[in-house]
ZAMARGU-4260 file (C-alpha; in steps of 0.2 Angstrom, whole numbers, plus 5000, padded with zeros to 4 digits):
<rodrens>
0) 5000/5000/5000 | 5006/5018/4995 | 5007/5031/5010 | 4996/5046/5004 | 5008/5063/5009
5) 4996/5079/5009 | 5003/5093/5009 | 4997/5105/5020 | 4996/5123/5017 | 4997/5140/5030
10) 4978/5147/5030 | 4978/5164/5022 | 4970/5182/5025 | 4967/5197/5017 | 4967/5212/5027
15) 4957/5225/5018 | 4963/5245/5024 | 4955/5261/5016 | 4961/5272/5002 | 4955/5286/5005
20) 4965/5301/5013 | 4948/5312/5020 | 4930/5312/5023 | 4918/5329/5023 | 4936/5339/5022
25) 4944/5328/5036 | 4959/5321/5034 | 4958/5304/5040 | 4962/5286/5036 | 4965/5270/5043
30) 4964/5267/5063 | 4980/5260/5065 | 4976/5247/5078 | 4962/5241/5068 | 4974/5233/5056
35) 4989/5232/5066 | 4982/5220/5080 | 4971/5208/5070 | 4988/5209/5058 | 4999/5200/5074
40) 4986/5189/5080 | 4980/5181/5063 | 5000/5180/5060 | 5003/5173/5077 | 4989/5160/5074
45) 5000/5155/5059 | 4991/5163/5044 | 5000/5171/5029 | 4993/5190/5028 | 4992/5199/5015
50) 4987/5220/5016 | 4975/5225/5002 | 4965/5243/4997 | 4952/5247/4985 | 4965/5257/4975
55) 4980/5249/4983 | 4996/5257/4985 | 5001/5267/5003 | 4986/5268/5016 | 4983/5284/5022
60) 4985/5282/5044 | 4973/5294/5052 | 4985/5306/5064 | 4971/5304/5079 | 4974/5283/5078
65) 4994/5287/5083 | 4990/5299/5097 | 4989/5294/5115 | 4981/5279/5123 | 4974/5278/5105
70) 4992/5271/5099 | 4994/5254/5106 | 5006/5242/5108 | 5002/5233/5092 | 5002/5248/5084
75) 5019/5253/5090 | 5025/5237/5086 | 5017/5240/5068 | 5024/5255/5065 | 5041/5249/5071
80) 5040/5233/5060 | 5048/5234/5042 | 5040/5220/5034 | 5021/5229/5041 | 5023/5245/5035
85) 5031/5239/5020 | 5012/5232/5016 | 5005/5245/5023 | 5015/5256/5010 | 5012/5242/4994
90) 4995/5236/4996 | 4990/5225/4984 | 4975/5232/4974 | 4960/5223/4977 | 4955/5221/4959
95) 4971/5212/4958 | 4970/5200/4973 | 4967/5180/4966 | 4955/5177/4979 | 4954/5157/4980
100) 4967/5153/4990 | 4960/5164/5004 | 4951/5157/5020 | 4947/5174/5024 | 4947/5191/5023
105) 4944/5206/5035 | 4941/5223/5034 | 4950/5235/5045 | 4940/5251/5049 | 4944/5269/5050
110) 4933/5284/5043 | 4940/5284/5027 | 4930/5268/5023 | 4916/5279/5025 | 4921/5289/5009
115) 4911/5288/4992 | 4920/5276/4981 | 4931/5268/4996 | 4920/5255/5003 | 4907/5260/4999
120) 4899/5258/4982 | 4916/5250/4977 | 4915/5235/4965 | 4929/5226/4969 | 4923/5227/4989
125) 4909/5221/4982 | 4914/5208/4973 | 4925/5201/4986 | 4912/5199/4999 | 4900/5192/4988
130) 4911/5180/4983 | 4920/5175/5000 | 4903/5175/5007 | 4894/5165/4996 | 4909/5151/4994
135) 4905/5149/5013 | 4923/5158/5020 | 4922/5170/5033 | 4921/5187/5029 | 4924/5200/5044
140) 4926/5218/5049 | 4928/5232/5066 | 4923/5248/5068 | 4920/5257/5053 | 4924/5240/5042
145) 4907/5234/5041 | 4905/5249/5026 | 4908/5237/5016 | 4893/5228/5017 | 4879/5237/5013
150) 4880/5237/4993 | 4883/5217/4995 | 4868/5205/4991 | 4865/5186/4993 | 4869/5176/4976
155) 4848/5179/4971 | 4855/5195/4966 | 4843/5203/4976 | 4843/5199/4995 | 4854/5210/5005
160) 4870/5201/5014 | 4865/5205/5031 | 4846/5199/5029 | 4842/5190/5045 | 4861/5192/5050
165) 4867/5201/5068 | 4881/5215/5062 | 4889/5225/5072 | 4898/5242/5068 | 4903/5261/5071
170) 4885/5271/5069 | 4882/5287/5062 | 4879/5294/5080 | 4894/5288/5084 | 4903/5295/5070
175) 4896/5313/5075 | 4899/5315/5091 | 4918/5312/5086 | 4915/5328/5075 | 4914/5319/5058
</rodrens>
């Protein structure tokens, strides 16, 4: 009898940041530690991450996620890591990600993601989800993250993503009363 070698494969994850540099005349961008810690603990969990945006490219860091208690340990440690910021800086375009060998992908937040054309009302956000989604991988997002979801439907065509599903994310109220 022949002995049947598999070979076995690191799980893989997109981290999806924004592109876009302001909101309503706001400079803003990504919340630092909304990539950087979900960054370390899918790696320390033994996944490959990869960093992607819709345009792709550097990621805009909004100033207010690196002051104070806002700025983490993980997010020091990000901004300290070379390999990290090097993503951060080259993100892969998200129109350009192969995404079958992916187990999952996960969208950091920010209020750039709340931008016209960013996650919202993107195709390629759109198709990404849909398409994770629907080919039963796991498809997650913090804080301002969930902007990506809205535009997504159910493979009908017609039924929203989130139909009869409990989402959680950064509301509007929210939003305002941090002056944006």
């Amino acid at each position: 009898s022949r002995t049947r070698i598999t070979k076995f494969t690191m799980p893989a994850v997109l981290i999806v940041c924004t592109s876009a540099h302001e909101l309503q005349g706001h400079p803003t961008g990504l919340w630092l530690e909304e990539c950087a810690a979900p960054y370390y603990l899918f790696q320390g969990a033994g996944y490959s991450v990869t960093l992607a945006s819709p345009k792709g490219g550097p990621v805009p860091i909004d100033a207010a996620s690196l002051a104070g208690d806002f700025l983490t340990e993980a997010a020091k440690k990000f901004l300290l890591d070379p390999a990290a910021m090097g993503a951060l800086s080259h993100t892969a375009r998200l129109s350009d990600v192969d995404m079958t060998p992916l187990d999952a992908i996960f969208f950091c937040g920010g209020h750039g993601t709340c931008a016209a054309g960013d996650f919202v009302d993107h195709p390629s956000v759109k198709a990404a989800v849909e398409g994770m989604h629907s080919s039963g991988r796991i498809v997650a997002a913090v804080c301002h993250g969930p902007n990506c979801l809205p535009q997504c439907v159910k493979p009908d065509g017609k039924t929203p993503l989130v139909q009869g599903l409990k989402v959680a994310g950064f509301s509007d109220s929210e939003g305002q009363a941090g002056g944006l």
